[in-house]
C-alpha positions as CSV (number, residue, x, y, z in Angstrom):
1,X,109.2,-16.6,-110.8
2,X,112.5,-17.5,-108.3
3,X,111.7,-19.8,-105.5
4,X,112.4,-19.2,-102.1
5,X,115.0,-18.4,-100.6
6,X,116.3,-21.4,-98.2
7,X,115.7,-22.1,-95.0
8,X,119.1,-21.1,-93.9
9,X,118.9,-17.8,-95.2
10,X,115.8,-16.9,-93.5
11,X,117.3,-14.2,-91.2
12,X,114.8,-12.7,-89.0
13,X,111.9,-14.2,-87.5
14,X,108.1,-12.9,-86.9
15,X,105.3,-14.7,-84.5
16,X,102.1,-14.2,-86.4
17,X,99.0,-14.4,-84.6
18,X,95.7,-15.4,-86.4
19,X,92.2,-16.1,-85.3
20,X,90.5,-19.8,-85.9
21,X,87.6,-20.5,-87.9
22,X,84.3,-22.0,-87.3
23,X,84.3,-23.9,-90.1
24,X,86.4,-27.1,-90.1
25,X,87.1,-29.9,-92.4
26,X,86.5,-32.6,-89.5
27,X,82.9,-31.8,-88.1
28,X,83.1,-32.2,-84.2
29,X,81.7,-35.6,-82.5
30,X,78.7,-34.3,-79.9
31,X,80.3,-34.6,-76.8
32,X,82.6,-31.6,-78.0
33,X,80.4,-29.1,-78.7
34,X,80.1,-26.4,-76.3
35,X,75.6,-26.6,-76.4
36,X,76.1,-29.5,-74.4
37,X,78.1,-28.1,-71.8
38,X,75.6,-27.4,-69.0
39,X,76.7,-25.0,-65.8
40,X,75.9,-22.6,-63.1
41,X,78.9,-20.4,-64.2
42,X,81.6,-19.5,-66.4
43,X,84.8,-21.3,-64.7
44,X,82.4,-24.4,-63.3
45,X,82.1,-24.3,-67.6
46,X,85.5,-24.0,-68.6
47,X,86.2,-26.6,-66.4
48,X,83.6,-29.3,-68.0
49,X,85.2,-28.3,-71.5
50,X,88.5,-28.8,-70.8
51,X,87.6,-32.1,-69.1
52,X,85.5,-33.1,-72.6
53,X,88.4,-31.8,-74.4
54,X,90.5,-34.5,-72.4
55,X,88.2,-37.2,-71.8
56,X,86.8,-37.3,-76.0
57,X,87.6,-40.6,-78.3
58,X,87.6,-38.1,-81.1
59,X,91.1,-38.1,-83.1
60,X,93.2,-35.2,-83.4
61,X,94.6,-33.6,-86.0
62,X,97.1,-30.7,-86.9
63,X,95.4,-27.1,-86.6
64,X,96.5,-26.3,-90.1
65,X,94.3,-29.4,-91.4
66,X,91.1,-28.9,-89.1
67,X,90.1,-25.0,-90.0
68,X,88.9,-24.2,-93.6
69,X,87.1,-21.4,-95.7
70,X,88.5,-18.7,-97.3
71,X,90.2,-16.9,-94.2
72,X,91.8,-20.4,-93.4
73,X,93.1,-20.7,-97.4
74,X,95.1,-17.6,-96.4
75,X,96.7,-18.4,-93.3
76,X,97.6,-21.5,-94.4
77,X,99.6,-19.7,-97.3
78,X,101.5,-17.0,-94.8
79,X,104.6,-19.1,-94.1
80,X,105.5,-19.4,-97.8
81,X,104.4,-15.7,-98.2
82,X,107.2,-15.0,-95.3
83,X,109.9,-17.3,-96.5
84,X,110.2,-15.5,-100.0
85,X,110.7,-12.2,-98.0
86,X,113.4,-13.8,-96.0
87,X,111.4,-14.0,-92.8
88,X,111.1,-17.2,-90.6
89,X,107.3,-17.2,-89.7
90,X,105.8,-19.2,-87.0
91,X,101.7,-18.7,-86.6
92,X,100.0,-18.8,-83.9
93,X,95.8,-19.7,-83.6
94,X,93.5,-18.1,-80.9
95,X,91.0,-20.5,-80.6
96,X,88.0,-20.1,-78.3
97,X,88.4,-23.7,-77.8
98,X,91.5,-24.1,-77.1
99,X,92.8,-21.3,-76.6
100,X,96.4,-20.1,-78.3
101,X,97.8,-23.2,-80.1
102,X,100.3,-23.8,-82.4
103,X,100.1,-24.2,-86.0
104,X,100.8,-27.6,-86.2
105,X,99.5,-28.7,-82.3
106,X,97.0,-31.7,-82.7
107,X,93.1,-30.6,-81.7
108,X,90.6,-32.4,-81.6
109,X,87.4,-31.4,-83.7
110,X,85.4,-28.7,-81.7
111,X,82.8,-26.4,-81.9
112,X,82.7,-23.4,-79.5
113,X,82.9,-19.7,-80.7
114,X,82.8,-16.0,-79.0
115,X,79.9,-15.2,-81.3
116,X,76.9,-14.6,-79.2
117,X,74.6,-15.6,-82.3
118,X,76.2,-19.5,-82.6
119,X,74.4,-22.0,-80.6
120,X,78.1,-22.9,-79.2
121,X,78.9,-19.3,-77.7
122,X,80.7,-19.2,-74.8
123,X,79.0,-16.2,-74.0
124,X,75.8,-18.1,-72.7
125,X,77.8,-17.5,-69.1
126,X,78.1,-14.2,-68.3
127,X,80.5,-13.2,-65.0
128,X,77.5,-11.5,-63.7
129,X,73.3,-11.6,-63.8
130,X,73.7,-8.6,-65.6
131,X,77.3,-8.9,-66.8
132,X,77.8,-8.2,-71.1
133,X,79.0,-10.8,-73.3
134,X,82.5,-8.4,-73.7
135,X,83.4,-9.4,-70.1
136,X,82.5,-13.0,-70.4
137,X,84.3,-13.3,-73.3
138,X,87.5,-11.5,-71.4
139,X,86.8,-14.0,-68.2
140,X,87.0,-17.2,-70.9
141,X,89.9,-16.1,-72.4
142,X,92.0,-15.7,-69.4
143,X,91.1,-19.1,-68.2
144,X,92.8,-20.6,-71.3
145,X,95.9,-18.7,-70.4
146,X,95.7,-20.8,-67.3
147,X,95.3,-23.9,-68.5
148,X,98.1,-26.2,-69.3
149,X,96.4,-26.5,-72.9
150,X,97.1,-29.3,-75.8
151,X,100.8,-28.8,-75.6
152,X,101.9,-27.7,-72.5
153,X,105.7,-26.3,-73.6
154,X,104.0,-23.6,-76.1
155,X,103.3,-20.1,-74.7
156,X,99.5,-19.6,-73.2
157,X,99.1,-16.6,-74.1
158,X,100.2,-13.2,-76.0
159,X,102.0,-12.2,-72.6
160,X,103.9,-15.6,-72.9
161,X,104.7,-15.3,-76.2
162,X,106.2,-12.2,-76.2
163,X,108.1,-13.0,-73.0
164,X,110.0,-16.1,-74.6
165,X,110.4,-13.7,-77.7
166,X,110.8,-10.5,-76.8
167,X,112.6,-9.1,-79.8
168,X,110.9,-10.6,-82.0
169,X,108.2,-8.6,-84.2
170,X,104.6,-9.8,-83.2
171,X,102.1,-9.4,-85.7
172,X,98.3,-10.1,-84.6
173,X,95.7,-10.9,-87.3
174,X,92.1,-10.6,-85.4
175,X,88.4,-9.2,-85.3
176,X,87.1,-7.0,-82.8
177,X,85.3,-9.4,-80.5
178,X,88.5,-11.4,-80.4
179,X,90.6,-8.6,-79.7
180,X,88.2,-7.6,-76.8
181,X,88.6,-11.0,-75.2
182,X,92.2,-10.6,-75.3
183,X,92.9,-7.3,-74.5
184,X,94.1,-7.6,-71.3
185,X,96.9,-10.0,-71.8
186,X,97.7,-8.2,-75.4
187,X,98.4,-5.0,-72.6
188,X,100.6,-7.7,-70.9
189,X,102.0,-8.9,-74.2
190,X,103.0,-5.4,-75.4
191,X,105.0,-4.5,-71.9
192,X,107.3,-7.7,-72.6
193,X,108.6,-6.5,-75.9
194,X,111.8,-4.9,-75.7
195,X,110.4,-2.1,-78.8
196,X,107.4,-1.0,-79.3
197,X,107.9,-1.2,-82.7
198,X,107.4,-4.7,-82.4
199,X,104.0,-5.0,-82.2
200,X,101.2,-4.3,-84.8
201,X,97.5,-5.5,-84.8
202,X,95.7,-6.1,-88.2
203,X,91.8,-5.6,-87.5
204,X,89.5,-3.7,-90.1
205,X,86.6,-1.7,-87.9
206,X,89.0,-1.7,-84.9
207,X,89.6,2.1,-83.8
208,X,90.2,1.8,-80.5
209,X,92.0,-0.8,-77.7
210,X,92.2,0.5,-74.6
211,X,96.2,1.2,-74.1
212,X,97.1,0.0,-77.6
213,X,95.7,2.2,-79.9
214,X,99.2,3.0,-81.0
215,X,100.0,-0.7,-82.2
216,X,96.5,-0.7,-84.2
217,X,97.6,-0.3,-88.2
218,X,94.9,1.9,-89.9
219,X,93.0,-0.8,-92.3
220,X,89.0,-0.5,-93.5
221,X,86.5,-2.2,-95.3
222,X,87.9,-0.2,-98.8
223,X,90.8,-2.0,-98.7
224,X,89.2,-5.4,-100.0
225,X,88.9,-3.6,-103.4
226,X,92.9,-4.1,-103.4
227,X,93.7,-8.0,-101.5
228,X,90.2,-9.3,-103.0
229,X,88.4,-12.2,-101.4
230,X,85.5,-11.4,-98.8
231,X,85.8,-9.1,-95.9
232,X,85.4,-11.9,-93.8
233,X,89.1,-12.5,-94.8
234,X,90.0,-9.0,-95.2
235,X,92.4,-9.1,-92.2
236,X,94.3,-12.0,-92.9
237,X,95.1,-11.0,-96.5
238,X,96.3,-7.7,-95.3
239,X,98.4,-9.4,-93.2
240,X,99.7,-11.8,-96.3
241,X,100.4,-8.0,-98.2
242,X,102.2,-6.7,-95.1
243,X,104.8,-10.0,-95.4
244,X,104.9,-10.1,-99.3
245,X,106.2,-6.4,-98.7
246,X,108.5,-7.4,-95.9
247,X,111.8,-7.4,-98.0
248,X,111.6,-3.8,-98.8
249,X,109.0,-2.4,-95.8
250,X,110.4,-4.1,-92.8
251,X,108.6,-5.5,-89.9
252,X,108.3,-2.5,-87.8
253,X,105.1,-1.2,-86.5
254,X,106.1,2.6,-87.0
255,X,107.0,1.4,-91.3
256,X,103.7,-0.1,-91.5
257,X,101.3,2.3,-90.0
258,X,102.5,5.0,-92.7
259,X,102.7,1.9,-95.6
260,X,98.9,1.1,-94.3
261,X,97.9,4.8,-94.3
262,X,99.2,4.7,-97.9
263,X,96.9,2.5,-98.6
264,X,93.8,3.5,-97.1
265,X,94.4,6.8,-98.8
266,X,94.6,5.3,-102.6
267,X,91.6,3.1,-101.6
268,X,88.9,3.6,-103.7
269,X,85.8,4.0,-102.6
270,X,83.9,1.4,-101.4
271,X,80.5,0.3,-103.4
272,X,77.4,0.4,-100.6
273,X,74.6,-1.8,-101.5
274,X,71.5,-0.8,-100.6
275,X,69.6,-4.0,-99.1
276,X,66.5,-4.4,-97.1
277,X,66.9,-5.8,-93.4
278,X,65.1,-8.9,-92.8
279,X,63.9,-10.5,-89.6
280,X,65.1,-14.0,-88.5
281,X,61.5,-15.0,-89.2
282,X,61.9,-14.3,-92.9
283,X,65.2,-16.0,-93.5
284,X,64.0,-19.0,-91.2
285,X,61.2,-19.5,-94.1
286,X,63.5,-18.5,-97.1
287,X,66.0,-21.1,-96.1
288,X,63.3,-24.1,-95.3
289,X,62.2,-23.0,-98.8
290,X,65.6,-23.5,-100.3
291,X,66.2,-26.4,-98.8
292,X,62.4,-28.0,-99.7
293,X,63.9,-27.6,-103.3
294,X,67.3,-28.7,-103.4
295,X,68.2,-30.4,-99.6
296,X,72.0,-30.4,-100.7
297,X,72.3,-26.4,-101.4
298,X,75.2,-24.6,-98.9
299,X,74.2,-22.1,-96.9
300,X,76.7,-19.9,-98.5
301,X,75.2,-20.1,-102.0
302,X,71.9,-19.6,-100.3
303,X,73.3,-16.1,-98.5
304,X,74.5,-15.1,-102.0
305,X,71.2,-15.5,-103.6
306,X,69.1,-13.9,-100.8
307,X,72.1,-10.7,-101.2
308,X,71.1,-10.6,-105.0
309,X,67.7,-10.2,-104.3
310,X,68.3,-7.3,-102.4
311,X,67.8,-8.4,-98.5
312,X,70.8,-8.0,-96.1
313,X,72.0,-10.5,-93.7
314,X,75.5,-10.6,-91.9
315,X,77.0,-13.9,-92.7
316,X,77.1,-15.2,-89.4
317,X,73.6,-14.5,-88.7
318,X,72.9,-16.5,-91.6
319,X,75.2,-19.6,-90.9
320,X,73.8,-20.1,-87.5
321,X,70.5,-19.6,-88.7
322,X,70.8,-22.0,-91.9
323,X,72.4,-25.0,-89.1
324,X,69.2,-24.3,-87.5
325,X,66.6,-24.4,-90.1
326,X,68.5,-28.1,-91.4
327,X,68.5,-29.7,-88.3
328,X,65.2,-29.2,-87.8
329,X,64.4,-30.0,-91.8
330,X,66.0,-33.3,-91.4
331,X,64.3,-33.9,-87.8
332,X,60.7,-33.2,-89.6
């Protein structure tokens, strides 16, 4: 295998934008997890986090070193992945906590999410008495593109981003809900690129953005059968083929749309397992039961088990129950 090639002939460069992840190798200290943030509304909220984000003894690291599990394995493996196709990456995190942050910008530990299931959803403020979680989630997100942030001379925001590079391609590595919380400035973001074919957005499930449909690259779940891993880091290894390919496919959005219709088409198809729903209820008691027999087993090993034995249960249904069910097993 040839290394490389050297940083001086790295000749274009690409902004990569990738999603954080609620796991982390540093658990957060209590003061900065979002439960304990008590307000009447969302910006009085925002406001109390960003002064716990400030006024917290915990230490801060890199980004790169805080995130982990297998979506995080992947990011942290995209710069290499660009630098042997010649490309110059620089990634970018959206963070519900932080907003958008640099690789290598020191956070400190944290724990708030857009996931309405986690017990640190920011979603517990909603704009409106009977406002939905989408626009809360919408509201949050533009208040981190007003704040100064971690490190105050990086762009805020996909609209800043894409003003201080403007012809420089934009890749954006995200789910659904986070895509929903940033769609606004992403509208913003696309009108400050000089091409179109600039911009392209990696996110399985995703059909539809309203205005930027056309930057959305076709990708489903059947594509795992050729990146491997779990679909919960489906995206990001998509986004790892995209740049291993980027020597002979280049980086414009029009090339890969037809490279990722290519692919969906020779996906085979995908293996549905047939799995009976279960109410929180029943996991609540299966994972007590677990952890009655072995108080060190992960909740991961514990989702793979319950899978096996034919009962469904998203993963992040799951996780937040499981955090539940051991709290309260160590309490009791």
């Amino acid at each position: 295998m040839g290394l490389p090639p050297s940083p001086r002939s790295l000749s274009q460069r690409v902004n990569i934008v990738v999603t954080c992840t609620k796991r982390k190798h540093v658990p957060p200290m209590t003061d900065l997890q979002l439960r304990d943030v008590c307000a009447a509304d969302i910006q009085t909220g925002f406001a109390a986090w960003v002064e716990r984000l400030s006024a917290s003894a915990s230490q801060p690291i890199p980004a790169r070193s805080l995130y982990a599990g297998d979506p995080w394995s992947i990011v942290r493996t995209l710069e290499d992945t660009a630098a042997a196709s010649g490309l110059d990456a620089a990634v970018w995190v959206c963070s519900a906590g932080y907003g958008l942050i640099g690789l290598d910008t020191e956070v400190k530990p944290y724990s708030a999410t857009f996931s309405p299931m986690h017990p640190d959803t920011m979603c517990k403020w909603r704009t409106q008495p009977a406002g939905s979680a989408s626009a809360a989630r919408a509201a949050w997100w533009q208040l981190h593109t007003r704040w100064s942030g971690p490190e105050a001379s990086l762009p805020r925001s996909l609209a800043h981003l894409t003003a201080k590079y403007p012809r420089v391609p934009l890749i954006l590595v995200a789910s659904q809900v986070y895509l929903k919380a940033m769609t606004e400035d992403l509208q913003a973001a696309a009108k400050s690129l000089c091409d179109p074919d600039l911009l392209c957005i990696i996110s399985a499930g995703t059909d539809h953005l309203p205005g930027l449909d056309t930057y959305l690259l076709p990708c489903t779940a059947a594509l795992q059968a050729e990146v491997g891993g779990s679909l919960h880091s489906l995206n990001v290894r998509l986004a790892r083929a995209a740049l291993a390919e980027a020597r002979d496919h280049p980086l414009q959005a029009s090339r890969m749309r037809a490279r990722f219709a290519e692919r969906v088409a020779a996906a085979p198809p995908r293996r549905l397992y047939q799995r009976k729903v279960v109410t929180d209820g029943e996991i609540r008691r299966y994972i007590l039961n677990g952890l009655s027999k072995d108080p060190g087993v992960s909740w991961s090993l514990l989702l793979r088990r319950l899978r096996d034995g034919g009962r469904a249960c998203r993963q992040e249904r799951f996780s937040a129950l499981f955090k539940v069910a051991k709290t309260r097993s160590v309490v009791a």
